[in-house]
KOLRO-58576 format. One record per residue: residue in one letter; x, y, z of N, C-alpha, C in turn. Coordinates in steps of 0.2 Angstrom, whole numbers, padded with zeros to 4 digits, always signed. Atoms other than C-alpha are relative to their C-alpha. Example, Ala and Ser with C-alpha at 12.3 -4.5 7.8 and 13.67 -1.06 7.14 Angstrom:
BEGIN
A+0004-0006+0000+0062-0022+0039+0004+0006+0000/S-0004-0006-0001+0068-0005+0036-0004+0005+0003/
//
This chain:
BEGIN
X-0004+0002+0006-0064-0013+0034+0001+0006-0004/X+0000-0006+0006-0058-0001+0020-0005-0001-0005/X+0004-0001+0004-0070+0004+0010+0002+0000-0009/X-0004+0002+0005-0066-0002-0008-0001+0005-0006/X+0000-0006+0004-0074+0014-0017+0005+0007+0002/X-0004-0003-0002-0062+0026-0021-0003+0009-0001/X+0004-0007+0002-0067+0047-0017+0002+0001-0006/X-0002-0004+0008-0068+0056-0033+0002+0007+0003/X-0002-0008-0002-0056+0071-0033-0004+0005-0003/X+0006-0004+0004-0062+0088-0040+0003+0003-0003/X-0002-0002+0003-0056+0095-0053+0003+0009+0003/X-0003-0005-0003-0048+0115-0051-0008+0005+0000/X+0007-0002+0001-0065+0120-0059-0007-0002+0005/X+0006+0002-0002-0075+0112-0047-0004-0006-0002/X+0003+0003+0003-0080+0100-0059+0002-0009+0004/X-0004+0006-0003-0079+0080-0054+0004-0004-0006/X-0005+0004+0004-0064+0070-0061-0003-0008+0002/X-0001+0007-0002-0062+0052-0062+0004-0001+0005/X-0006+0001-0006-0052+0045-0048+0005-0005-0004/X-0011+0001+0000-0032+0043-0048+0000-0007-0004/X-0002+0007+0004-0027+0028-0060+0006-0001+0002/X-0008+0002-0001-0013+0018-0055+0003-0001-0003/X-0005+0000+0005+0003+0018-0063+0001-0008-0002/X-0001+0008+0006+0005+0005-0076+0005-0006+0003/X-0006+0004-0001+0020-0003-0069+0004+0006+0006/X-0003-0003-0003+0026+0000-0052+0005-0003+0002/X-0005+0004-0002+0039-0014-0051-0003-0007+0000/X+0002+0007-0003+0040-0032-0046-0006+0000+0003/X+0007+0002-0003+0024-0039-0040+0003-0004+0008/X+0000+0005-0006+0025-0046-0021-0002-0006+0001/X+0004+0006+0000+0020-0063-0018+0000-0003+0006/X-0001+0006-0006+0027-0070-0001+0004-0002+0000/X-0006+0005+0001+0040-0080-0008+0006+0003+0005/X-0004-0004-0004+0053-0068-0002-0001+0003+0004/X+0002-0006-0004+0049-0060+0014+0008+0004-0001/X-0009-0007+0001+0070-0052+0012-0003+0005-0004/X+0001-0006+0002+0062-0042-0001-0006+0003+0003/X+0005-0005-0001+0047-0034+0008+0000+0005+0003/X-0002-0005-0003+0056-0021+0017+0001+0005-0007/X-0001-0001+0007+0060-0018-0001-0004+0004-0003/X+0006+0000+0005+0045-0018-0008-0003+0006+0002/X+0001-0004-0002+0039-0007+0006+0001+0007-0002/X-0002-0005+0000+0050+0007+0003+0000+0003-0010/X+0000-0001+0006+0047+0005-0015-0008+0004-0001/X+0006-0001-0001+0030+0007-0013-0002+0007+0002/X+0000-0006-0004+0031+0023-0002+0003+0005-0005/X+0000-0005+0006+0039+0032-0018-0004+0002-0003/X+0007-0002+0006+0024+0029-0029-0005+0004+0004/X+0007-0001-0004+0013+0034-0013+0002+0010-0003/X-0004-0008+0001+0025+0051-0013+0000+0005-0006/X+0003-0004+0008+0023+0052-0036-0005+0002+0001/X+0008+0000+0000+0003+0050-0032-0004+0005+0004/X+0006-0006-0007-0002+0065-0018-0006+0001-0001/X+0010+0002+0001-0020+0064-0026-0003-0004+0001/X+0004+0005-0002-0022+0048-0019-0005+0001+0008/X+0000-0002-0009-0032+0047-0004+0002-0008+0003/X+0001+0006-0005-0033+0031+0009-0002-0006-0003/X+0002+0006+0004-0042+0020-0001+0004-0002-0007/X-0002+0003+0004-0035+0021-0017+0010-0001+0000/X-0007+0000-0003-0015+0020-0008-0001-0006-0001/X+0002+0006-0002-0022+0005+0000-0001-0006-0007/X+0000+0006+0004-0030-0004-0015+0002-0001-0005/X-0004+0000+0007-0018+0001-0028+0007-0004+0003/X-0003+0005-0003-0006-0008-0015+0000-0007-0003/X+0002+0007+0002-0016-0023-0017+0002-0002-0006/X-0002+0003+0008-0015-0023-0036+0009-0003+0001/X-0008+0001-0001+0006-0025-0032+0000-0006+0002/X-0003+0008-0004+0003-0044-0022-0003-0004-0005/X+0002+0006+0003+0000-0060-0029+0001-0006+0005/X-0004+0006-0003+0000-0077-0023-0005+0000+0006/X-0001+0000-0008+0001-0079-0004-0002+0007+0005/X+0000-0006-0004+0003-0060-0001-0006+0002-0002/X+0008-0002+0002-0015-0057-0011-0005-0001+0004/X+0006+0003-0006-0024-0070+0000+0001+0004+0006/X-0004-0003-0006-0013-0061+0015-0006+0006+0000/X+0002-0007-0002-0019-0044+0012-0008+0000-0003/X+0007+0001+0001-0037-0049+0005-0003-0002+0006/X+0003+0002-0007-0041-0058+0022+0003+0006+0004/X-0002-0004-0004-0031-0042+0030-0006+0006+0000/X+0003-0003+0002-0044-0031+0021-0008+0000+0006/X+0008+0001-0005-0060-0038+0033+0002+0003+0006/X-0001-0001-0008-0053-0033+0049-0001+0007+0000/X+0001-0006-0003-0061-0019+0058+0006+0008-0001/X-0004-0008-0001-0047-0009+0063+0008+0001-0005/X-0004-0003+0006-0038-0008+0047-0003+0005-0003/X+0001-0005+0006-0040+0007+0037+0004+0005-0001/X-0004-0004+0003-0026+0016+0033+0007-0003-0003/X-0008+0000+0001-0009+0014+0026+0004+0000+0003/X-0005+0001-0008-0001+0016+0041-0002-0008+0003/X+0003+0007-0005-0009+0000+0049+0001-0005-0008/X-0002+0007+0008-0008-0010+0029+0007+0000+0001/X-0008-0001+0000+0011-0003+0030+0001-0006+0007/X-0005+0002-0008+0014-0010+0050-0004-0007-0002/X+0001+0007-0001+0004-0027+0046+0003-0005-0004/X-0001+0006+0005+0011-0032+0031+0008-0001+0002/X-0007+0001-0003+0029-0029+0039+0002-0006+0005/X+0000+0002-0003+0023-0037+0053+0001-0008-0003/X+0001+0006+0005+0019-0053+0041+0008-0002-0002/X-0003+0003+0005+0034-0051+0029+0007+0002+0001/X-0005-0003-0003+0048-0043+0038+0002-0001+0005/X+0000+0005-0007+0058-0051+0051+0001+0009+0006/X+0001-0007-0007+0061-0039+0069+0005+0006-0003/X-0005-0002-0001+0077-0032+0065+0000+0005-0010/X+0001-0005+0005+0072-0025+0046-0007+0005+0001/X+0004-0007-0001+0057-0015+0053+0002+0004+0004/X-0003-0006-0003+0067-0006+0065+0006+0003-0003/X-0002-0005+0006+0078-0003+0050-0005+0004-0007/X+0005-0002+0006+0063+0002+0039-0001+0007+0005/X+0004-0005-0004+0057+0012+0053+0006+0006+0003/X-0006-0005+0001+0075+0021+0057+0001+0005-0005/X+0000-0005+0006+0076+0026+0039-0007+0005-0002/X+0005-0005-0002+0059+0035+0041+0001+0006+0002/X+0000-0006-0002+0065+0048+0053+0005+0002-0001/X-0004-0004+0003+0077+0053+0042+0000+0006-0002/
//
């Protein structure tokens, strides 16, 4: 399972910083109701990963989580126990698989190798 503490990065000095704060407002909150928008949400999502390059794995991962509610909270809080989850790659391909029908993750996944 993901490990819920996040690395502390290092300052330039060598010194220890706090770890990365998530941005205040990264948009609509997810819930389930809509899977149309989770390709959406997806791709929305992968710009803030792209603002935040001092994130590492965990805090992508649980700064994710902050963004669901509802149905998708419970979704991705029981998705959180499973072994061989632990990146964002695998949170990304699960919650697709979940909330995204066939035919918008092979358009998610086209506009990738762009």
């Amino acid at each position: 399972p993901v490990d819920p503490s996040f690395r502390e990065s290092r300052n330039s000095d060598g010194g220890q910083s706090k770890p990365s704060k998530p941005p205040g407002n990264v948009g609509t909150k997810f819930s389930g109701k809509n899977p149309e928008k989770a390709v959406q949400f997806v791709r929305h999502w992968e710009r803030v990963i792209a603002a935040y390059p001092q994130w590492n794995e965990a805090e992508v991962i649980n700064f994710f989580g902050l963004n669901l509610e509802e149905r998708a909270l419970a979704w991705f809080e029981k998705l959180l126990t499973r072994r061989d989850i632990s990146t964002w790659r695998e949170v990304r391909r699960e919650f697709l698989r979940k909330y995204a029908g066939k035919d918008d993750i092979s358009t998610f996944e086209s506009l990738k190798h762009r």
